[in-house]
C-alpha positions as CSV (number, residue, x, y, z in Angstrom):
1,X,-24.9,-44.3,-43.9
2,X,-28.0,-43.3,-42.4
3,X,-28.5,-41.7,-39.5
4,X,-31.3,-42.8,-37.0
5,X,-30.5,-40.4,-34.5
6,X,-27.9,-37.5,-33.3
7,X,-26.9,-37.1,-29.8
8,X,-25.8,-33.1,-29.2
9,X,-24.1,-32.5,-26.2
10,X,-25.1,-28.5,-25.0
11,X,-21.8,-27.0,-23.7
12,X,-22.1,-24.8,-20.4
13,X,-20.8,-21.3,-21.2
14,X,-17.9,-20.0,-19.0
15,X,-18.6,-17.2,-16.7
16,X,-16.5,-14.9,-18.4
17,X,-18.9,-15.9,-21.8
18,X,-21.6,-14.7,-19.5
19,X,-20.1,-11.7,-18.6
20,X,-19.5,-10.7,-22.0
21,X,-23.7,-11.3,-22.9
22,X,-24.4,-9.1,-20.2
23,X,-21.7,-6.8,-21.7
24,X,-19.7,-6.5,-18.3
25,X,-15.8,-6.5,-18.7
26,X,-14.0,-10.0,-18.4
27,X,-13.6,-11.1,-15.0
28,X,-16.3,-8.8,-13.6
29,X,-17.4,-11.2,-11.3
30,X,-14.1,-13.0,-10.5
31,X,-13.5,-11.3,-7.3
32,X,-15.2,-10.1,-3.8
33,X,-14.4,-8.4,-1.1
34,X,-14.6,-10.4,2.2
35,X,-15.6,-8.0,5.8
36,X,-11.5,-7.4,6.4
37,X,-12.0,-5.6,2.9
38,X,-9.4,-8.4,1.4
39,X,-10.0,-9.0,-2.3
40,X,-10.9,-13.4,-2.7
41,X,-11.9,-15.0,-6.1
42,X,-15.1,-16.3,-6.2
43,X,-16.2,-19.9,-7.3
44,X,-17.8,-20.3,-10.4
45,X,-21.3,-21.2,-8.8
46,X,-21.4,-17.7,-7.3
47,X,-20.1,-16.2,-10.4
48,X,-22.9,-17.3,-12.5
49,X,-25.4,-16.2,-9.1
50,X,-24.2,-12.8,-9.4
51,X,-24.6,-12.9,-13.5
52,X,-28.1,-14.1,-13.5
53,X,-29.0,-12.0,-10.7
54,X,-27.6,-8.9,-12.8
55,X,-28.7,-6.3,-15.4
56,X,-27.8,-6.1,-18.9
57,X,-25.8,-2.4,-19.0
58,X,-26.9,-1.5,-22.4
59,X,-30.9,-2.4,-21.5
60,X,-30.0,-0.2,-18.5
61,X,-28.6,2.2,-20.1
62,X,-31.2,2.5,-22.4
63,X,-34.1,2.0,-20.1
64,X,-32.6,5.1,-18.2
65,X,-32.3,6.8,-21.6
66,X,-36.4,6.5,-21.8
67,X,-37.3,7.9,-18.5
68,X,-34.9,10.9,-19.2
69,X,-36.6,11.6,-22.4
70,X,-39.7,10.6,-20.6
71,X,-39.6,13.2,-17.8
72,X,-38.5,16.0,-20.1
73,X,-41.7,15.6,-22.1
74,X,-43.7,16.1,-18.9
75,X,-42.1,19.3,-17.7
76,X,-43.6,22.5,-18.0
């Protein structure tokens, strides 16, 4: 048969699949602390807020790793 055309359906990633890309632990973003300081789970929506609005560790870590090396280049 020939095919005219294809229909691909994207799938969303999960927020723990997010988590993971950003290399955070699972469930990193499953729970917040509300102003009694009691522990809530989160929606997904805010989840994948607080993922998008977050850093990569390793990039961090590596980023920091520069201006370390950086700065001890510059000392006397």
């Amino acid at each position: 048969p020939i095919v005219t055309s294809a229909t691909y359906i994207v799938r969303r990633l999960t927020p723990v699949e997010c988590e993971r890309l950003q290399a955070w632990d699972d469930d990193h973003t499953r729970y917040g602390i509300d102003d009694q300081g009691r522990e809530y789970e989160l929606s997904d929506s805010q989840r994948y807020r607080q993922i998008g609005n977050g850093v990569t560790s390793t990039v961090a870590h590596y980023v920091a790793a520069l201006i370390i090396h950086a700065d001890r280049e510059t000392r006397p």
